[in-house]
C-alpha positions as CSV (number, residue, x, y, z in Angstrom):
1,X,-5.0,-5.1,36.9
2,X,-8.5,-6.4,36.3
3,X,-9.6,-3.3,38.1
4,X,-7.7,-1.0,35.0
5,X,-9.2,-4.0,32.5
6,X,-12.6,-2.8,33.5
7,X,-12.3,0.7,33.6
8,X,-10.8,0.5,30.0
9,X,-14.1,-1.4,29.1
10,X,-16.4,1.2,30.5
11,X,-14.7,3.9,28.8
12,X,-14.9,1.7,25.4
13,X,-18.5,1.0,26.2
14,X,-19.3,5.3,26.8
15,X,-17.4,5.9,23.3
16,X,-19.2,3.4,21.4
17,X,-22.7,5.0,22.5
18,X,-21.4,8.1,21.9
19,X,-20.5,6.9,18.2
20,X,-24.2,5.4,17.6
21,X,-26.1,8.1,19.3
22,X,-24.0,10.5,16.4
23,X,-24.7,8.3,14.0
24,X,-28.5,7.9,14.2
25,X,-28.6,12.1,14.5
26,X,-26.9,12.2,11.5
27,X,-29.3,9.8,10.0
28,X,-32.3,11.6,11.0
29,X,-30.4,14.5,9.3
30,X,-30.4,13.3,6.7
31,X,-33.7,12.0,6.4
32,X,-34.6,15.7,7.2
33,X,-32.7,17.5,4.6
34,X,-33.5,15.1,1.8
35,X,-37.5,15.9,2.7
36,X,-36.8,19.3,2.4
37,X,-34.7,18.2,-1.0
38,X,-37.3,16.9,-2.5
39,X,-40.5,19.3,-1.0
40,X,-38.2,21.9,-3.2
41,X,-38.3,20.3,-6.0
42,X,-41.5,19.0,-6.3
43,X,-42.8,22.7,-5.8
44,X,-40.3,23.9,-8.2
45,X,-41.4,21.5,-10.8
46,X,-45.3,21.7,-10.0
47,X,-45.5,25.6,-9.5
């Protein structure tokens, strides 16, 4: 039983990086794509 217990908490453990590591990629996305947002606009509106 506390053998199962454990391995349940590992495998909760694994998904919950999994879940952060995705979320910080999608933030740095983000980031990414709004630069590139505004760089088009700002040459768009200055050109």
């Amino acid at each position: 039983m506390n053998q199962r217990r454990r391995l349940k908490a590992s495998a909760r453990e694994a998904r919950q990086a999994r879940q952060a590591r995705r979320i910080i990629n999608g933030i740095f996305i983000g980031l990414i794509v709004l630069m590139v947002i505004i760089l088009i606009t700002y040459y768009l509106l200055a050109g």
